[in-house]
C-alpha positions in Angstrom: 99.9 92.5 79.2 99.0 95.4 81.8 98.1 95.2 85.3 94.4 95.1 84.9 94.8 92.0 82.9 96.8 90.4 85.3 94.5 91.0 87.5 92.7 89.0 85.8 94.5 85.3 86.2 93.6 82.8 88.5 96.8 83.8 91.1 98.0 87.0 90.9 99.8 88.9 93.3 97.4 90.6 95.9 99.9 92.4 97.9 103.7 93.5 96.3 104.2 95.2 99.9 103.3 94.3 103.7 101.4 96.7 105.0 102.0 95.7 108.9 104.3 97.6 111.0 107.3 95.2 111.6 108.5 97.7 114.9 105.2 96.6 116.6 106.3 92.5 116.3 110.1 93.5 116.6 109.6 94.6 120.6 107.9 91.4 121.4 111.2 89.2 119.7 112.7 87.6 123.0 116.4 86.7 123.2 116.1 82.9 123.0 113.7 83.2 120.0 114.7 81.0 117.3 111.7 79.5 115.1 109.4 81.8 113.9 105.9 81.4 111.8 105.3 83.8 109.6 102.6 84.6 106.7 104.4 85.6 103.9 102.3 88.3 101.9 104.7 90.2 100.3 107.4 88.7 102.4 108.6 92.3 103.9 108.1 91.5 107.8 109.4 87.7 107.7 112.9 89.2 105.6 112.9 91.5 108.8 112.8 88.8 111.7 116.0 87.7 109.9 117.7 90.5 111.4 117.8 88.7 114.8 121.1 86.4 113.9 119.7 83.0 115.2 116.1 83.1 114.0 114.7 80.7 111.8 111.8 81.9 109.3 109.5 79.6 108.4 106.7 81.6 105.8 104.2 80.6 104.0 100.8 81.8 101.8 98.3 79.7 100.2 99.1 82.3 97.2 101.3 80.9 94.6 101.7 84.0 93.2 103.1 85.7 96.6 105.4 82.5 97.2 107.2 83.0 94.1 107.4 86.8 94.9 108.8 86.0 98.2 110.8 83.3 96.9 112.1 86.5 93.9 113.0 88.9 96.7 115.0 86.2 98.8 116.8 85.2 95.4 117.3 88.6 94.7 118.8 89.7 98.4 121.5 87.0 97.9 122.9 87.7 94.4 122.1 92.0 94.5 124.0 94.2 96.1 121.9 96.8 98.5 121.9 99.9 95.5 121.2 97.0 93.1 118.4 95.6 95.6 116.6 99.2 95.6 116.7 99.6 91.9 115.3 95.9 91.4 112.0 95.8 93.2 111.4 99.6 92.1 112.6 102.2 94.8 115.6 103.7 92.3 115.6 103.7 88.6 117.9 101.4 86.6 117.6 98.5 84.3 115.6 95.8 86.4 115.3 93.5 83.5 119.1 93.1 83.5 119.4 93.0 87.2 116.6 90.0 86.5 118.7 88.2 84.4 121.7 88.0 86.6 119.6 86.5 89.0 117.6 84.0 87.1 119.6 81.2 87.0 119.3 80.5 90.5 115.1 80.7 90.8 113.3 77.4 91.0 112.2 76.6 87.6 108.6 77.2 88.4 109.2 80.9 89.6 111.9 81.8 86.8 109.0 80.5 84.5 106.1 82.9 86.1 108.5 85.8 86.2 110.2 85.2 82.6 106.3 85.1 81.0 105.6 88.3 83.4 108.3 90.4 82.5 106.7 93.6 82.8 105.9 92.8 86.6 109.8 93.4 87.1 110.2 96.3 84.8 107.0 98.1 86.8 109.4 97.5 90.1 108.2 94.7 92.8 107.0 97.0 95.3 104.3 98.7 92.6 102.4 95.5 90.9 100.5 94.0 94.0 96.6 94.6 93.3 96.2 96.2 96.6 99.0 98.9 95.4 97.6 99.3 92.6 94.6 100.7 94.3 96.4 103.1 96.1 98.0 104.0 93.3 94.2 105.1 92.1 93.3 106.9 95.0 96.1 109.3 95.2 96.3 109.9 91.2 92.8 109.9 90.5 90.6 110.6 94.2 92.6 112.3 95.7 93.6 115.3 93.6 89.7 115.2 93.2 88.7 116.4 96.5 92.0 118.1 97.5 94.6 120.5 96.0 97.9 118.9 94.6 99.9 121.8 96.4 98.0 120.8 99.9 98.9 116.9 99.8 102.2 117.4 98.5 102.5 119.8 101.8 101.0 117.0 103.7 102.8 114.4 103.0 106.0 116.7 103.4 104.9 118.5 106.6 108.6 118.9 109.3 106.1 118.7 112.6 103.2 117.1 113.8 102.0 120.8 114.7 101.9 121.8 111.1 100.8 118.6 109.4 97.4 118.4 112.0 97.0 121.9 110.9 97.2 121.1 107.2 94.6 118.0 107.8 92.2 120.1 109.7 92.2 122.8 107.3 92.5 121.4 104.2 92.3 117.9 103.8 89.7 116.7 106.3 86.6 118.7 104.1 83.4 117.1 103.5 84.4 116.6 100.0 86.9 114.3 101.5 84.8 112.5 103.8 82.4 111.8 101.4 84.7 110.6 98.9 86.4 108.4 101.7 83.2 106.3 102.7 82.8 105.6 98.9 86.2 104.7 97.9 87.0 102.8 100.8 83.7 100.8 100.7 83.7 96.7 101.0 81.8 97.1 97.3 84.1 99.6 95.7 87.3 97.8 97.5 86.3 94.3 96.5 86.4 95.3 93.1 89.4 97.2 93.1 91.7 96.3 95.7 91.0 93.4 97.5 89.7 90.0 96.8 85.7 89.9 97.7 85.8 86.9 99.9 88.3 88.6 102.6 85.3 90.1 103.2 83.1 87.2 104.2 82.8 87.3 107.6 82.7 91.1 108.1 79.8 92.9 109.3 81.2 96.1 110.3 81.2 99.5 109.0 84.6 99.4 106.8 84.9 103.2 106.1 83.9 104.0 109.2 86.8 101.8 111.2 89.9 103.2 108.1 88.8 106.5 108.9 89.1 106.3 112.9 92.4 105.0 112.1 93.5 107.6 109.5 92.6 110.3 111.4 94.4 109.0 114.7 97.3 108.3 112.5 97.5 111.7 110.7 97.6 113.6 114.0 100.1 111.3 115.8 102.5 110.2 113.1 104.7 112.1 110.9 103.8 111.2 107.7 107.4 112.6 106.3 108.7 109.5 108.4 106.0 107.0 108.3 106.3 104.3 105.0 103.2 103.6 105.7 101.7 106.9 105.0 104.1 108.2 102.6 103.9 105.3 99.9 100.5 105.8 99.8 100.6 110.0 99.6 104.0 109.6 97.2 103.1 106.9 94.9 106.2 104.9 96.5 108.5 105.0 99.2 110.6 108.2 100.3 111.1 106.6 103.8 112.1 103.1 103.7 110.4 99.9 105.5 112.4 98.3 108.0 113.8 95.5 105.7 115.2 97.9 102.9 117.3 100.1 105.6 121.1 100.0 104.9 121.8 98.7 108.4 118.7 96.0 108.7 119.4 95.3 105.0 122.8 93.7 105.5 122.3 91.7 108.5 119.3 90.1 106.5 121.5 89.6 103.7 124.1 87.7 106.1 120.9 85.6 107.4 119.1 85.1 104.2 119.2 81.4 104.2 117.4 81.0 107.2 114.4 81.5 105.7 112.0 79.5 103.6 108.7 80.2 101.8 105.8 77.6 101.7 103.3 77.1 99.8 100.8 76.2 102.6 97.8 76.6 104.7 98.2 77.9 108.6 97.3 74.2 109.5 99.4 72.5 107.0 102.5 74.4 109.0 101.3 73.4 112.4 103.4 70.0 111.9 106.2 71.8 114.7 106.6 74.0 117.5 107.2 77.4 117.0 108.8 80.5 119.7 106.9 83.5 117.6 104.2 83.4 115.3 103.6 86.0 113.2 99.9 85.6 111.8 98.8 89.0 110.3 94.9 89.4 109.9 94.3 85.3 109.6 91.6 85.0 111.7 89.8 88.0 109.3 89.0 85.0 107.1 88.0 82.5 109.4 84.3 82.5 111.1 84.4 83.3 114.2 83.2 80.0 115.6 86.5 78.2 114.7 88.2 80.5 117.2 88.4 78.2 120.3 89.6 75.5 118.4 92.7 77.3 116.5 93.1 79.0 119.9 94.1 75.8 121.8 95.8 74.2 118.3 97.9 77.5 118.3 98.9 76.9 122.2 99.8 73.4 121.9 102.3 74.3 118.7 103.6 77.7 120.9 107.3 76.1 122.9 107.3 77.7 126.7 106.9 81.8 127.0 106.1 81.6 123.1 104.3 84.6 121.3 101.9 84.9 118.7 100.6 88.5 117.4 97.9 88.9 115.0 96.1 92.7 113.9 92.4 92.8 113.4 90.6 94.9 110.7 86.9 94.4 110.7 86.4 91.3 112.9 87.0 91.1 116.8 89.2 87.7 117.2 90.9 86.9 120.2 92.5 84.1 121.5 91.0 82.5 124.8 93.7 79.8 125.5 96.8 82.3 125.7 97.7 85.6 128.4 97.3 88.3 125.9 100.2 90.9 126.9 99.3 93.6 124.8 98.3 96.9 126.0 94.3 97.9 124.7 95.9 101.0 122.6 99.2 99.1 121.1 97.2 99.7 117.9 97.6 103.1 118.2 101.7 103.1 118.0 100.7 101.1 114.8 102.3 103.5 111.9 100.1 101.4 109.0 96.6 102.9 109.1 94.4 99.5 108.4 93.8 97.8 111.4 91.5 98.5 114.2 93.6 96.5 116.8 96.9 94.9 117.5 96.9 92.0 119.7 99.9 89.6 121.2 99.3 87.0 123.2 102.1 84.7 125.3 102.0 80.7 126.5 
């Protein structure tokens, strides 16, 4: 079986990497936070709350496809050491199938049974096989290259100052070749068949290319792309800089913490049954209509303990929450080293 075919099954796995910048939610973690909320996606940014010593992750995803991921990389943190770790989910070559089958015997049955009849989902790495990488595995092998010199986007993405890589974007990336190409590729019809399930897009109404390139270009001439994940998976066809969870440093304090995380698989209401200090709910509210706002507005206030937060980042829909004191500044966004999302919003009770 290839990707494409995968791609194919009922639940497969839509993102194999969070593409949300854990530093933003990190400054908002208080020193008497304990229980956090967090949707699980790829699992990346709930591993990285577990860096504060006495926080409790509860994740979840309506996925079962991402829960056993998640449920892979927690397995895999406590048995692997942190070289081992790398060369598991696909940052450093080695023999992943091996590494698989020391870990194996402790999975659930039901995720030892997905991963043992998707072998070749460990052997392309973890962080390459979500459908959404996949597609930016496409752009920069086959768009890219189209519209843009190899030479200039390997300068790019290796640029040593700001000074030089807004240069290098003004002169030779940012053509008209490349614009066009950019309001085709990243279209709702062209992305919706390629990258990202059709129905995230159900309640958008906004200009898609139009909002990714406002934050692209923002993002090229304020962050470094040599030191920006974010950027430079997508501009190396994997990471050179690492995520916050796969640092040495953050890497063994998670380690240390690992079982103070679980991974559900549940809806955002089904885990409203407790209080929570932090809530980490990506782009949630993307998927809900906009008139359901004032009601999970007040359900998220009266499941938020005393001083609580919840953060969220809008794409293409404007959400808010009406029953909280947002505390974010207007531009947080724009410290926001991903490149997707046209807002960043954090709210306190």
């Amino acid at each position: 079986m290839n990707l494409s075919e995968y791609y194919l099954e009922e639940n497969y796995i839509h993102y194999s990497n969070c593409h949300e910048d854990y530093l933003l939610l990190d400054k908002y973690i208080k020193s008497n936070t304990k229980e956090v909320l967090s949707v699980a996606s790829a699992l990346d940014n709930s591993l990285s709350f577990l860096v504060h010593k006495n926080v409790k992750v509860h994740a979840f995803d309506f996925n079962p496809s991402q829960v056993k991921l998640g449920k892979l990389k927690i397995c895999a943190i406590k048995d692997l050491t942190y070289k081992n770790f790398l060369v598991f989910i696909g940052i450093n070559e080695g023999d992943r199938i091996a590494l698989y089958n020391k870990i194996k015997k402790h999975l659930e049955d039901d995720v030892k049974e997905y991963f043992d009849s998707h072998l070749f989902l460990i052997e392309k790495g973890l962080v390459n096989i979500g459908r959404f990488e996949q597609y930016f595995h496409l752009f920069r092998k086959k768009v890219f290259p189209f519209v843009c010199r190899s030479k200039y986007i390997k300068e790019f993405a290796l640029c040593e100052t700001l000074e030089q890589q807004q240069e290098i974007y003004e002169k030779k990336i940012n053509t008209l070749r490349f614009r066009l190409m950019f309001k085709i590729f990243f279209s709702k019809t062209l992305m919706a068949k390629l990258g990202r399930d059709k129905e995230f897009f159900k309640y958008s109404h906004d200009n898609l290319p139009r909002i990714l390139r406002n934050r692209i270009d923002s993002g090229f001439m304020n962050v470094l792309n040599k030191t920006n994940p974010y950027y430079g998976y997508v501009l190396n066809a994997g990471y050179k800089e690492l995520p916050f969870y796969l640092q040495k440093e953050n890497f063994t304090k998670i380690k240390a913490n690992i079982q103070n995380i679980q991974v559900e698989e549940k809806s955002f209401d089904q885990m409203l049954e407790h209080n929570y200090d932090f809530m980490n709910l990506s782009d949630i509210f993307e998927y809900m209509d906009n008139s359901k706002m004032p009601y999970y507005s007040d359900l998220i206030a009266q499941h938020l303990n005393k001083d609580g937060i919840v953060a969220f980042w809008n794409m293409m829909n404007v959400r808010s929450l009406s029953s909280l004191k947002r505390i974010s500044g207007k531009n947080e966004y724009l410290k926001d080293r991903a490149f997707f999302y046209r807002d960043f919003l954090v709210y306190e009770k």
